[in-house]
Structures are given as structure tokens and as C-alpha cells.
KEDREN-203033 format. One record per residue: x, y, z of N, C-alpha, C in turn. Coordinates in steps of 0.001 Angstrom, whole numbers, plus 500000, padded with zeros to 6 digits. Layout:
<dokols>
XYZXYZXYZ
...
</dokols>
This chain:
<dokols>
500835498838500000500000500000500000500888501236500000
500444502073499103501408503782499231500734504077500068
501584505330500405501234506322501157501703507571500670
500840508680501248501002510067500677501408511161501819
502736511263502150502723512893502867501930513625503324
501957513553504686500638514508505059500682515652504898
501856516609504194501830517802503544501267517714502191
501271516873501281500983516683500393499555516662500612
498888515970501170497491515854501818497302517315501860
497294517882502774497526519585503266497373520235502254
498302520386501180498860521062499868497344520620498615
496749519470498479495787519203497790494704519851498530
494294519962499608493294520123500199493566521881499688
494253522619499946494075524181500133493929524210498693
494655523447497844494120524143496256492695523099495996
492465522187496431490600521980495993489944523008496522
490074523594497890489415524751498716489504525830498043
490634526430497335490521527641496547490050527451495708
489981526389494243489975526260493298488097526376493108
487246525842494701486165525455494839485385526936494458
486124528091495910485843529262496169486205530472494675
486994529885493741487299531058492157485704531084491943
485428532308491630484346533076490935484167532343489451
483242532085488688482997531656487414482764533300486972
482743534422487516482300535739487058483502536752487327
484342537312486070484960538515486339484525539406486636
483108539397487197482609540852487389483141541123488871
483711542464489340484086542974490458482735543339491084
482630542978492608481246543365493320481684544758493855
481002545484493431481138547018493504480787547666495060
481909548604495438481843548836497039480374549893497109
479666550103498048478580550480497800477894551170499249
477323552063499506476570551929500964476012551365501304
475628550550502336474894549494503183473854549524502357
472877550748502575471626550496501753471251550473500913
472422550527500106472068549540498770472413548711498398
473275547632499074473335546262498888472341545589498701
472249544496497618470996543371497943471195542566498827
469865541749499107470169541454500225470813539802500450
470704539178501486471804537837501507470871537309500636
471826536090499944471264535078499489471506535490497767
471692536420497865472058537645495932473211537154495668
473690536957494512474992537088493698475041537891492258
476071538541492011475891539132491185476272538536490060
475777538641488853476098538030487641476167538840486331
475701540468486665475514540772485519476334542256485133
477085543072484679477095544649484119477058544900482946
476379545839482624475964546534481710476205548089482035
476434548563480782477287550045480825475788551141480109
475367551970480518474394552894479744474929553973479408
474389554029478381474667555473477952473381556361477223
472809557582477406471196557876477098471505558670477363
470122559340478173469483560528478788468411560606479586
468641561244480394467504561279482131466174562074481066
465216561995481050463940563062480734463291563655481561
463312564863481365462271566135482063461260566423482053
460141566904482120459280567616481529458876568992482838
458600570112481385458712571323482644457421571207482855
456472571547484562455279571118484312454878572351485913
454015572419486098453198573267487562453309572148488746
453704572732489630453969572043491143452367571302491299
452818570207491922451073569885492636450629570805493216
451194570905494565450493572180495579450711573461495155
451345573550494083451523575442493752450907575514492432
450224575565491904449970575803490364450583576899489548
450980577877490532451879579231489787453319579012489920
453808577410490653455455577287490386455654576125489221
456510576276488985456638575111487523458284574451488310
458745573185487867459790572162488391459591571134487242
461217570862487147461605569979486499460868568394486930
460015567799486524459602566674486895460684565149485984
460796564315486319461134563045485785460340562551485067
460561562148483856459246561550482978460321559976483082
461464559377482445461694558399482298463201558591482030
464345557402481830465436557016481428465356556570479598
466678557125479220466541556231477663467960555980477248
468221554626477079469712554690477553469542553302476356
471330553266475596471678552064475284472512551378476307
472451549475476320473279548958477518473928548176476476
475499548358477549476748547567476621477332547074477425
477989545881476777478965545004477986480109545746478108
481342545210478802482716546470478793483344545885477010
483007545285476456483246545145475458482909545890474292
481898546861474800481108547592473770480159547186472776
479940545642473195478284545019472673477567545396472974
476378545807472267474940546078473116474494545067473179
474106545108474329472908544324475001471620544123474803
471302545739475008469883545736474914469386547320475254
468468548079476075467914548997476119467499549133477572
467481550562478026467063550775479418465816552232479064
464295551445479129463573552993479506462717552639480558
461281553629480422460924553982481487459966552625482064
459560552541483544459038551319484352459633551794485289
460857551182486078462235551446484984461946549957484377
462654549916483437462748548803482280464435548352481710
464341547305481894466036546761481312465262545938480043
465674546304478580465348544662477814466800544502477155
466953543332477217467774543152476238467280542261475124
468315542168474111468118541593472605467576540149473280
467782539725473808467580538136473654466327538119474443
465311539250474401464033539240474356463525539310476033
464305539016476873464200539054478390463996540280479211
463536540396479756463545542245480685463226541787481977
463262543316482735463189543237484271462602544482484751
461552544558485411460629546153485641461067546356487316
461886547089487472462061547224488819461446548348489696
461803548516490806460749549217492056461924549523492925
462501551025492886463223551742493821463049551262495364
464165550738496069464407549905497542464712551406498538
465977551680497445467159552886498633467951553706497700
468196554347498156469164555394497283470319556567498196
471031556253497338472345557028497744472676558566497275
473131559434497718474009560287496672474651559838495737
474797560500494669476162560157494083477255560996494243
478434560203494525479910561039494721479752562203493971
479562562533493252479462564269492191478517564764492711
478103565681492764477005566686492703476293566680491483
476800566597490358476354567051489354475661565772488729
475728564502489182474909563467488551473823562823489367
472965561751489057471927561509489395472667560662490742
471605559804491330471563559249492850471624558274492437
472669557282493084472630555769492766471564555453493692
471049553971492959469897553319493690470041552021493625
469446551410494869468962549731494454467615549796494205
467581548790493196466532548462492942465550547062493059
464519546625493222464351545079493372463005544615492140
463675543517491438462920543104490562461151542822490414
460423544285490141458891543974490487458541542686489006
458847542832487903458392541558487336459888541264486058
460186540546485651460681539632484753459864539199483466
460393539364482467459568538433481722460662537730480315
460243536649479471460967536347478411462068534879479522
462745534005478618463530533340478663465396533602478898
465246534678478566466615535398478489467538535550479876
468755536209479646469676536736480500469057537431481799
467932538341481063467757538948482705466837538278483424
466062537229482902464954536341483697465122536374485060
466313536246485739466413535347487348466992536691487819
466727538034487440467169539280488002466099539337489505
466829539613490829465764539859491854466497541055491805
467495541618491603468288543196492163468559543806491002
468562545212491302469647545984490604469973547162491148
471046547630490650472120548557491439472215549510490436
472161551023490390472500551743489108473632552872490264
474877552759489598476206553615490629476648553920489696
478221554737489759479086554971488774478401556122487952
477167556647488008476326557886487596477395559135487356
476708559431486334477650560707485133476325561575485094
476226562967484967475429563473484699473670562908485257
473020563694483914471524563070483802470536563899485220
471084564587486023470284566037486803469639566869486404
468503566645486722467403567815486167468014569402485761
468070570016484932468475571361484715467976572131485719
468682572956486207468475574209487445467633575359487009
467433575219485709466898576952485586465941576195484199
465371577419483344464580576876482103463181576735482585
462549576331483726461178575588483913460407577103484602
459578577199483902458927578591484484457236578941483969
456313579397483898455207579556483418455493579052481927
456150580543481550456403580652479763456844579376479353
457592578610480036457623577468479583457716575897479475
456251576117480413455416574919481179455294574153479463
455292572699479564455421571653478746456235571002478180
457468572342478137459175571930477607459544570878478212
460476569949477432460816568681477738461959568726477801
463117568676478932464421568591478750465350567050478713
466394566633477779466840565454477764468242566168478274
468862565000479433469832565553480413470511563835479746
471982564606478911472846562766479109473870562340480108
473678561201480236473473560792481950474515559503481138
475106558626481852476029557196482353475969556966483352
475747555412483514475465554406484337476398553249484169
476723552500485577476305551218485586475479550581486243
474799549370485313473914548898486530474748547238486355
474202546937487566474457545612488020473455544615488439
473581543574487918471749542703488190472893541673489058
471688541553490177471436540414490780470551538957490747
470920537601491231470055536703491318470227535570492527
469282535213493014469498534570493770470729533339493493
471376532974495073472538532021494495472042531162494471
472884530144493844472526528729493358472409528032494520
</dokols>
């Protein structure tokens, strides 16, 4: 009967243990504030890069009818891998589709600042419905950080010109989540 070195033993065991624990995903899990992490049981599997524009519309305050404010109508964005494939499309719901016919309608959780002033608020988001066979099917999260621009304009919205529609271009990443295996 052989026998095997109990370092050798030792030495197999730590590389099955690492080899177990390697990621099948180069995606980096992005540092983030507490409240917008998803929650346990999430892994991330997905980024996509946007590039679009936030939409405005200039319109009369609820409670003031003689003040006018930039309101949010929707997102309109192309999504690309870091490769510069598109994916697919980001508008309003919010709405992710991509080409391979799959989407994800999500429902604002939490939201952050974003590091700039000058760009929109990162958010988590959690998957209100799914639909199609595709990539984003098993989405329960998403994360939109890394925000460029896309802030309502400061000035422009006023009586004279209640209805004007402003397009603000904005960059993203978002990041989908799914439950782990």
C-alpha cells in the first residue's frame, strides 16, 4: 500500500478549497453603501454600461399651480457590455430589455448620493416583474452607481415654459442580481 505525505494531503486540500471558492464571474462586486446592497442570498452576475438621457418635463407644482419644476418623465439609455456590445435597452418602468428578448421592471428599495454633485443618485433596485427566457429572467436586484450626469436642469422651467421637455445625458452602471445557486 502507498502512502502520501501529510503535507501533500495539506497542499491538495488548500488548492481543491481555493479552486472550489474562484468566481465563474469577472465581474468585480462594487463597494457600495449598506443600503444599497441586495440582500443575503444575491449574487451578482451581471454589468451593463448605459449610455442615454435622464427626461424632464417642465410642468406646475402639485400644491403650487403658479410654480413650475423639472419633473422626471423616464430614462433612455443604450446597455453595453465592457466590450462595447449592446445588450439591449434601458427605459421607462424602469425597464432593462435586452436583445435576447428578456427584461426586468424594477421598484426603487434605497438610494444614495452620488459622489458628484452634478449626477443623478445611485439606487437599488428590486425586481417587480421579469419576463421572456433570456439573460435577465432570474434578476431579483439591481444597482445603478458609477452615475455621470443626467440632473434635472436648474433653471429653464417657468410659466412661459410649462410643457418643455428637457433630455439631460446621463452614464450608468447597473448591476443585476440573482438569487445564488
Amino acid at each position: 500500500m502507498r502512502t502520501v505525505p501529510a503535507a501533500f494531503d495539506l497542499s491538495a486540500a488548500v488548492i481543491l478549497f481555493l479552486g472550489g471558492c474562484a468566481s465563474t464571474s469577472s465581474i468585480a462586486l462594487p463597494d457600495v453603501p449598506a443600503q444599497l446592497r441586495p440582500p443575503p442570498g444575491q449574487v451578482l452576475f451581471l454589468e451593463a454600461q448605459a449610455t442615454g438621457v435622464q427626461i424632464y418635463d417642465c410642468s406646475a407644482k402639485a400644491d403650487q399651480a403658479s410654480s413650475y419644476e423639472w419633473t422626471f418623465r423616464a430614462p433612455e439609455a443604450v446597455l453595453k457590455d465592457s466590450s462595447g456590445r449592446v445588450l439591449g435597452r434601458h427605459f421607462a418602468g424602469p425597464t432593462w430589455e435586452f436583445k435576447d428578448g428578456s427584461s426586468v421592471v424594477g421598484d426603487v428599495q434605497a438610494r444614495a448620493p452620488s459622489p458628484s454633485p452634478t449626477a443623478i443618485p445611485w439606487l437599488l433596485l428590486t425586481a417587480k416583474t421579469t419576463t421572456g427566457s433570456g439573460k435577465l429572467t432570474a434578476t431579483t436586484s439591481v444597482e445603478r452607481l458609477q452615475t455621470v450626469g443626467g440632473i434635472a436642469p436648474s433653471v429653464g422651467c417657468d410659466a412661459s415654459s410649462g410643457g418643455k421637455v428637457a433630455q439631460v445625458p446621463y452614464t450608468a452602471t447597473y448591476y443585476f442580481y440573482r438569487s445564488a445557486p
